[in-house]
N, CA, C and O of each residue as an XYZ file, in Angstrom:
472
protein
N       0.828     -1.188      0.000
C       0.000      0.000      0.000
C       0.869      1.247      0.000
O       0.487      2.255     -0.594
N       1.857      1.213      0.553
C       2.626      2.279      1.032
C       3.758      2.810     -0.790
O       4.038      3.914     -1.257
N       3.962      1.882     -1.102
C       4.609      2.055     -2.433
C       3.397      2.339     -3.639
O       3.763      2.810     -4.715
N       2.067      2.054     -3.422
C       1.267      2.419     -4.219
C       1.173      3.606     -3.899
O       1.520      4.169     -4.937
N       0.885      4.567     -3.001
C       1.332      6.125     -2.774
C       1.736      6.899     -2.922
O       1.318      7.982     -3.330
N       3.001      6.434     -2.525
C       4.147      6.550     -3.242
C       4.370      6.802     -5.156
O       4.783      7.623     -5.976
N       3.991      5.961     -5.088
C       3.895      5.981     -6.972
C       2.934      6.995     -7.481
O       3.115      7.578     -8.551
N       2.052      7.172     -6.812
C       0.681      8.009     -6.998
C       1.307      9.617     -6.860
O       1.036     10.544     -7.623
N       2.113      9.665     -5.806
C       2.510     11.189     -5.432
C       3.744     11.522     -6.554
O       4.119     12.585     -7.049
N       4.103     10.420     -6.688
C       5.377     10.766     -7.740
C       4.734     10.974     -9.036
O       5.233     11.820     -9.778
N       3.719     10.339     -9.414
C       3.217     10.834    -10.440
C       2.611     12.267    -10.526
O       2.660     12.986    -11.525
N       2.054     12.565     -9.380
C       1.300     14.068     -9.479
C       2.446     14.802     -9.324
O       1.986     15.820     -9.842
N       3.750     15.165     -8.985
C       4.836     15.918     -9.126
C       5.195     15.682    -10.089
O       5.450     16.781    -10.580
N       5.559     14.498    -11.213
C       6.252     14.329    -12.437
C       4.756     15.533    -13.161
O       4.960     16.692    -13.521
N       4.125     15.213    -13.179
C       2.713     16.177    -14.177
C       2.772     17.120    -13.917
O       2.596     18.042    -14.713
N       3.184     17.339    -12.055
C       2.881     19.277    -12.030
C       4.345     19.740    -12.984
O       4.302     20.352    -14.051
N       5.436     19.330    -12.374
C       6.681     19.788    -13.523
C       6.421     19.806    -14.696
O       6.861     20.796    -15.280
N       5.692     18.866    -15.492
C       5.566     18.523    -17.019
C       4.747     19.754    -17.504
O       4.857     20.402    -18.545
N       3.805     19.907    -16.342
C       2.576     21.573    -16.903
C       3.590     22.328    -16.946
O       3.703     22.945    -18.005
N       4.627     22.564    -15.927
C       5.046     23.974    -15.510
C       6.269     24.446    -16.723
O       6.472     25.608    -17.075
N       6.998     23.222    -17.239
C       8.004     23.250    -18.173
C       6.720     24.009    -19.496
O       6.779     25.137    -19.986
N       5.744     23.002    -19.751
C       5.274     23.455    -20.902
C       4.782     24.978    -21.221
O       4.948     25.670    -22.226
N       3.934     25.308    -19.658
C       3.582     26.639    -19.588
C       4.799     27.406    -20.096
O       4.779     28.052    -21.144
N       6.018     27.282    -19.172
C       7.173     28.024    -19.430
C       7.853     28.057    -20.934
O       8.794     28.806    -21.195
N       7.299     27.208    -21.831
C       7.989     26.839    -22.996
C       7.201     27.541    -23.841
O       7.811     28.129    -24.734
N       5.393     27.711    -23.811
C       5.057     28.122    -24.368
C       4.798     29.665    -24.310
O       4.544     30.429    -25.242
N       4.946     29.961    -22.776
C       5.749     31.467    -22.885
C       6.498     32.138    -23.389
O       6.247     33.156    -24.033
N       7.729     31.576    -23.127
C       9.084     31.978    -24.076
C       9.131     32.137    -25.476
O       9.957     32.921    -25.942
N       8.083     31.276    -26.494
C       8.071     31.119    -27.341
C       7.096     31.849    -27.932
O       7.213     32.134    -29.124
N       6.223     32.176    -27.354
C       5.078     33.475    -27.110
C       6.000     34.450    -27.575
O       6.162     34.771    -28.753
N       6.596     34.903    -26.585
C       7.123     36.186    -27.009
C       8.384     36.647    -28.043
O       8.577     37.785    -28.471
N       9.082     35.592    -28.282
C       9.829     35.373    -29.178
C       9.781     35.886    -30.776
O      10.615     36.268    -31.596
N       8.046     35.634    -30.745
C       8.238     36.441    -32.179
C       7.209     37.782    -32.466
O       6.461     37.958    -33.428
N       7.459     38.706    -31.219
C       6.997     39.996    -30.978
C       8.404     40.625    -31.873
O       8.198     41.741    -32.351
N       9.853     40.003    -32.154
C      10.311     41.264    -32.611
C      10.534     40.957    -34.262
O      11.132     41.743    -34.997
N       9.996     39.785    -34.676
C      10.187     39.440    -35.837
C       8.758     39.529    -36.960
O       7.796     38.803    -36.711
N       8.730     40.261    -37.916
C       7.270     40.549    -38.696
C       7.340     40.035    -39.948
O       8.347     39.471    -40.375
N       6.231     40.208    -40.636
C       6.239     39.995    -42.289
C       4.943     40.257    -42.570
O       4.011     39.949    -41.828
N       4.814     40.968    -43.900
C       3.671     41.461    -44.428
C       3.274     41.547    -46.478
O       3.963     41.751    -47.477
N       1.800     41.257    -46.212
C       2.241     41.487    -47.786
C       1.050     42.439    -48.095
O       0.034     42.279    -47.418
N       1.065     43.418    -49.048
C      -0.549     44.148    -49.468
C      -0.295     44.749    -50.788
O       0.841     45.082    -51.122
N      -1.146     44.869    -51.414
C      -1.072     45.816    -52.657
C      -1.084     47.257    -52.169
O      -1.651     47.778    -51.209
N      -0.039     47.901    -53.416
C       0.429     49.198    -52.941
C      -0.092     49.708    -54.820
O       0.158     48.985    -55.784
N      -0.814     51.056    -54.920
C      -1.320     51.352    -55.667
C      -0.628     53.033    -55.896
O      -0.426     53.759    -54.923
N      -0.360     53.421    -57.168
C       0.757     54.057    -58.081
C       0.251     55.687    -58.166
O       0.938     56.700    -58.294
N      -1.227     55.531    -58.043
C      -1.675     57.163    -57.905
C      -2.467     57.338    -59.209
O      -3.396     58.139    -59.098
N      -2.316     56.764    -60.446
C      -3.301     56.217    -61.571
C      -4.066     55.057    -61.151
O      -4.747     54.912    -60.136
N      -3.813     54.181    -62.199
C      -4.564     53.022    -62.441
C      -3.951     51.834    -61.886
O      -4.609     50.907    -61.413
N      -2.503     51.868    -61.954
C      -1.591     50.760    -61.635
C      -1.742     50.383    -60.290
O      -2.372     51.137    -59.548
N      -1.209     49.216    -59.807
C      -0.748     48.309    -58.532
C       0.221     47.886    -58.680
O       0.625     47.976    -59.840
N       1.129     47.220    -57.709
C       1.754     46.033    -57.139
C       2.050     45.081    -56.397
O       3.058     45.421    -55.777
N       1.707     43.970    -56.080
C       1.442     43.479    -54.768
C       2.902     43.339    -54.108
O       3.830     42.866    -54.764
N       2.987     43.569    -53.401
C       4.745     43.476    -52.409
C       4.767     43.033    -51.272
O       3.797     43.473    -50.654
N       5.633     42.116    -50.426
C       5.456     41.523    -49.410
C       6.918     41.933    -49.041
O       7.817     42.133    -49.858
N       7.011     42.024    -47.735
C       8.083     42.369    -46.739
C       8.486     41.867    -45.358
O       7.628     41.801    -44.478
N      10.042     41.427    -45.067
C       9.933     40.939    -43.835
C      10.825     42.016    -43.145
O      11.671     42.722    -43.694
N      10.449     41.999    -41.766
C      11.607     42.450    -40.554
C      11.949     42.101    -39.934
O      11.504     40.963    -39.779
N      13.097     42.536    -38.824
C      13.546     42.031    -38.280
C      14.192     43.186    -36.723
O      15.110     43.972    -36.958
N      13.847     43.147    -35.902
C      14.353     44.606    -34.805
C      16.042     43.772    -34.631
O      16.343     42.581    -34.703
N      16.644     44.653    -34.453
C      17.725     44.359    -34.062
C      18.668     45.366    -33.495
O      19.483     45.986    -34.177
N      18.496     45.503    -32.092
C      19.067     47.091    -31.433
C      18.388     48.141    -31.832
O      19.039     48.975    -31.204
N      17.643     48.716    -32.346
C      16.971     49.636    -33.067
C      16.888     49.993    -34.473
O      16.545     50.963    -35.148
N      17.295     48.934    -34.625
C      17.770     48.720    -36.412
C      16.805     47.796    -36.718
O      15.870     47.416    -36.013
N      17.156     47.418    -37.991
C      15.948     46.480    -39.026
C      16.616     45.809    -40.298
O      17.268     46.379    -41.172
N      16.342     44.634    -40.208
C      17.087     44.236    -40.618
C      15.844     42.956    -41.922
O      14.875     42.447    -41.361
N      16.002     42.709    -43.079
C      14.667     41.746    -43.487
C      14.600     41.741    -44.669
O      15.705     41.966    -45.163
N      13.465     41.520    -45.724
C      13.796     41.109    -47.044
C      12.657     42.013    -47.456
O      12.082     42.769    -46.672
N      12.324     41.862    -48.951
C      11.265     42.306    -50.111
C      10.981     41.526    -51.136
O      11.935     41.147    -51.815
N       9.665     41.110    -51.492
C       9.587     40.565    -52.758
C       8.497     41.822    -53.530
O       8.179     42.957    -53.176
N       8.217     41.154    -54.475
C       7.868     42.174    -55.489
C       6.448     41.216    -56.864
O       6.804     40.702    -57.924
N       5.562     41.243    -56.558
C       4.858     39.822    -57.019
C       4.310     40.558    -57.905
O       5.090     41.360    -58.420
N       2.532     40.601    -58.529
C       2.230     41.061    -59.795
C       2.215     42.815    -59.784
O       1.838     43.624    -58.936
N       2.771     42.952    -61.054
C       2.575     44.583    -61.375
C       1.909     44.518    -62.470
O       2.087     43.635    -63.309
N       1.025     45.505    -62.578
C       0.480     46.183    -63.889
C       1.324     46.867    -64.155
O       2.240     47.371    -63.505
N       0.896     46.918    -65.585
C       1.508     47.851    -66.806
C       2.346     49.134    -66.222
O       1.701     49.716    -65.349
N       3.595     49.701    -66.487
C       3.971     51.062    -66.362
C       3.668     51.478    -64.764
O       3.356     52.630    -64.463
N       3.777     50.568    -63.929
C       4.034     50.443    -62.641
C       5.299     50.153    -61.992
O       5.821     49.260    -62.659
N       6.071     50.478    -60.991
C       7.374     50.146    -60.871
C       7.274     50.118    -59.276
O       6.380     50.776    -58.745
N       8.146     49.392    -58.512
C       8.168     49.920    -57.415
C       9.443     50.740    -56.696
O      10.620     50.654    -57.045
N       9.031     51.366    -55.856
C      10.676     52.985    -55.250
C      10.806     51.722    -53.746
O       9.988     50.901    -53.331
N      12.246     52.089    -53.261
C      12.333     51.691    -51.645
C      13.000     52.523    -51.079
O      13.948     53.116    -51.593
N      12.538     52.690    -49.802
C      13.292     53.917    -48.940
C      14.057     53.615    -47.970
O      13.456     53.016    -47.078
N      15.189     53.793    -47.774
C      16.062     53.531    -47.105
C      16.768     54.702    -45.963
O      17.568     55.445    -46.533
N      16.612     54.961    -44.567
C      17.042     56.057    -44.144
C      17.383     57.277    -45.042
O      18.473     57.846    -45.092
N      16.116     57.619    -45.834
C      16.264     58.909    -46.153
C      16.576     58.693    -47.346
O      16.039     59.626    -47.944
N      17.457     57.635    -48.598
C      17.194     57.443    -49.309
C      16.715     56.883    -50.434
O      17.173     55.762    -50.657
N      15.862     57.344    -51.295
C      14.880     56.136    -52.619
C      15.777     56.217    -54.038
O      16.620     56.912    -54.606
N      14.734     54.629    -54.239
C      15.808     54.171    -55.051
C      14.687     53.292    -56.149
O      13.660     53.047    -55.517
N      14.613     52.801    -57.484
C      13.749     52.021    -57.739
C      14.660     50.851    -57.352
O      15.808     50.666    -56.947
N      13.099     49.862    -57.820
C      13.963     48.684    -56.895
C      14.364     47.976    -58.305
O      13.840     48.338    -59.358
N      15.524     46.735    -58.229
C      15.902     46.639    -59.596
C      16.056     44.744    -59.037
O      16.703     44.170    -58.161
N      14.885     44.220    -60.307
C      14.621     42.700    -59.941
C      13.122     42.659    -59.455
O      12.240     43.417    -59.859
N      13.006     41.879    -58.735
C      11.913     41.214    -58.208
C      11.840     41.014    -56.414
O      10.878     41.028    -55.645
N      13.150     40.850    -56.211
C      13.281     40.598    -54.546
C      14.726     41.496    -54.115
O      15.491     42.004    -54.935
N      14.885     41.544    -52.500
C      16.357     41.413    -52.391
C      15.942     41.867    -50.533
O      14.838     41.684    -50.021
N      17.033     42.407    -49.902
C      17.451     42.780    -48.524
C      17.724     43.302    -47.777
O      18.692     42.548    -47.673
N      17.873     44.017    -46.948
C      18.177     45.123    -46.289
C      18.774     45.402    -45.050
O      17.872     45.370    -44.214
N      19.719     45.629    -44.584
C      19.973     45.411    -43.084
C      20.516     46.487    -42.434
O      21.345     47.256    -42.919
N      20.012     46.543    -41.251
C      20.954     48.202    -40.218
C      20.640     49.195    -40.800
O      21.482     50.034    -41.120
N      18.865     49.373    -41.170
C      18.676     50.379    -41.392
C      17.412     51.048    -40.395
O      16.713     50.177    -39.878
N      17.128     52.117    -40.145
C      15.913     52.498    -38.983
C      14.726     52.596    -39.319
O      13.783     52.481    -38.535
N      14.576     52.969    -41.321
C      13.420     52.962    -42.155
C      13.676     52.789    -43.312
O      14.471     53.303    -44.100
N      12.681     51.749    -43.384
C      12.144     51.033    -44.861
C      11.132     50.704    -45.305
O      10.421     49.962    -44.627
N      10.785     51.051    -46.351
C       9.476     51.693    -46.939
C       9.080     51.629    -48.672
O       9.586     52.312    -49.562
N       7.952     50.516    -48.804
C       7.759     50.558    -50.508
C       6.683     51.307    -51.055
O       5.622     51.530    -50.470
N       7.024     51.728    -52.318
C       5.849     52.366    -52.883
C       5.627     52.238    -54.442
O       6.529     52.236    -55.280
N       3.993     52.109    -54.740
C       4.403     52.235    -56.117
C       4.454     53.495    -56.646
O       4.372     54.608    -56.126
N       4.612     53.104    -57.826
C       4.911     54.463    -58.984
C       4.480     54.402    -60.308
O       4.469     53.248    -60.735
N       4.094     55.320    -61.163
C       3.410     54.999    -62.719
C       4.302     55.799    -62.979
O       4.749     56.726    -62.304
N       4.681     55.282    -64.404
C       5.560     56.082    -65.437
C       4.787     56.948    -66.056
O       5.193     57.477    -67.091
N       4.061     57.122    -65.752
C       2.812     58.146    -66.122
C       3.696     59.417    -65.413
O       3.693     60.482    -66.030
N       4.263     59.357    -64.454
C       4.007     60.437    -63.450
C       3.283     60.165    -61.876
O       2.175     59.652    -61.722
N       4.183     60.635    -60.773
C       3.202     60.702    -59.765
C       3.536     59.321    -58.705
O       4.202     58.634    -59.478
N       3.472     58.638    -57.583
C       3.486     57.543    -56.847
C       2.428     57.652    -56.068
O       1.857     58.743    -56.044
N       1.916     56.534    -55.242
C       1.580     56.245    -54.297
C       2.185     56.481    -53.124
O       3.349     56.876    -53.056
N       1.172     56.175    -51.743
C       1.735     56.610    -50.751
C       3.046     55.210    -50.109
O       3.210     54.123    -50.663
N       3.681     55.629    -49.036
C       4.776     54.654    -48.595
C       4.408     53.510    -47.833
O       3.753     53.826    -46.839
N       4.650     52.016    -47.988
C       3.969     51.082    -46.993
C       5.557     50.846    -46.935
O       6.029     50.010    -46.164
C-alpha cells in the first residue's frame, strides 16, 4: 500500500513539472516572435496601376534588418524603396536590407506621380 502512494505522489509531481516546463515553454516562445514581422498588401501608383509586395523584418538594437519581394505589377508600374532617407527604384523582383531604422515601398506609374509609402 505504502509504495502504491508513493507511486501516486510521484506521479502528481512528475505532471505538475511537465505543466510547468510546458507553460514556461510556451511562454518563451510566445514572445519570441513579438520582434520578428512579415507582411504582404497591394500598394497602388496614384493612376490606375498596382503592385502586390510583401516584406519581412527584423528589430535588431533599433535597427531592421529583413527582405522584399515584389509579385504582380500592372503595366507602367514600378516599385521605389526607402532607405534612411534614401529612394531608389527597386531593380529585380526581390532582395534585402539590413541596419537600417526605415524602410518603406511604394508604387509608382511612369505616367508620373506615386503612391503613398507602406
Amino acid at each position: 500500500m505504502t509504495t502504491a502512494l508513493h507511486r501516486r505522489k510521484r506521479q502528481r509531481v512528475l505532471s505538475g513539472a511537465l505543466a510547468a516546463v510546458t507553460a514556461a515553454t510556451a511562454f518563451t516562445l510566445g514572445t519570441a516572435p513579438a520582434e520578428a514581422a512579415s507582411g504582404c498588401t497591394t500598394l497602388y501608383d496614384g493612376h490606375s496601376g498596382n503592385s502586390h509586395v510583401c516584406k519581412t523584418w527584423y528589430a535588431t538594437g533599433g535597427y531592421y534588418k529583413g527582405s522584399w519581394s515584389i509579385g504582380v505589377t500592372t503595366s507602367y508600374t514600378y516599385v521605389q524603396l526607402y532607405k534612411d532617407g534614401s529612394t531608389s527604384n527597386a531593380s529585380g523582383s526581390r532582395g534585402s536590407y539590413s541596419h537600417v531604422k526605415h524602410f518603406y515601398l511604394r508604387a509608382c506609374s511612369s505616367f508620373g506621380g506615386c503612391g503613398g509609402w507602406w
